[in-house]
C-alpha positions, 0 to 999 in steps of 0.5 A: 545674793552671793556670799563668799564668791568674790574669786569666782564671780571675778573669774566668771566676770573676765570671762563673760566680758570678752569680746567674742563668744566663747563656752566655759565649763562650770564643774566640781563636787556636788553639792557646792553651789555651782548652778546657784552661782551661775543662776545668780551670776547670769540673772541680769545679763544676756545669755544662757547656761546648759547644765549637763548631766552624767552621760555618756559622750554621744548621749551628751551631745544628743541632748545638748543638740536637742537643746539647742533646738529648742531654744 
């Protein structure tokens, strides 16, 4: 259950309700509960979430390629 992110659940809701496919980043300080609000956002809803990490532009592509295979 999430407590406090009704603005954000809403913006997350505009969103994902659109008709065509679409990438939305998700960022900020850490240690705010963004992976905790998308987990709890996505949990009944088709779909998938891909959390980055600090790297550099090509090595961040290279992994998320890699992800995307693996799906």
């Amino acid at each position: 259950m999430i407590i406090g992110r009704n603005s954000e659940i809403k913006q997350l809701s505009t969103y994902y309700d659109r008709d065509k496919s679409q990438i939305l980043v998700l960022y900020g300080e850490k240690y705010v509960g963004k992976t905790s609000l998308i987990k709890e956002f996505m949990v009944d809803k088709p779909g998938f979430y891909y959390c980055a990490f600090p790297a550099a532009e090509r090595e961040q592509k290279y992994r998320f390629g890699l992800w995307l295979a693996s799906l």
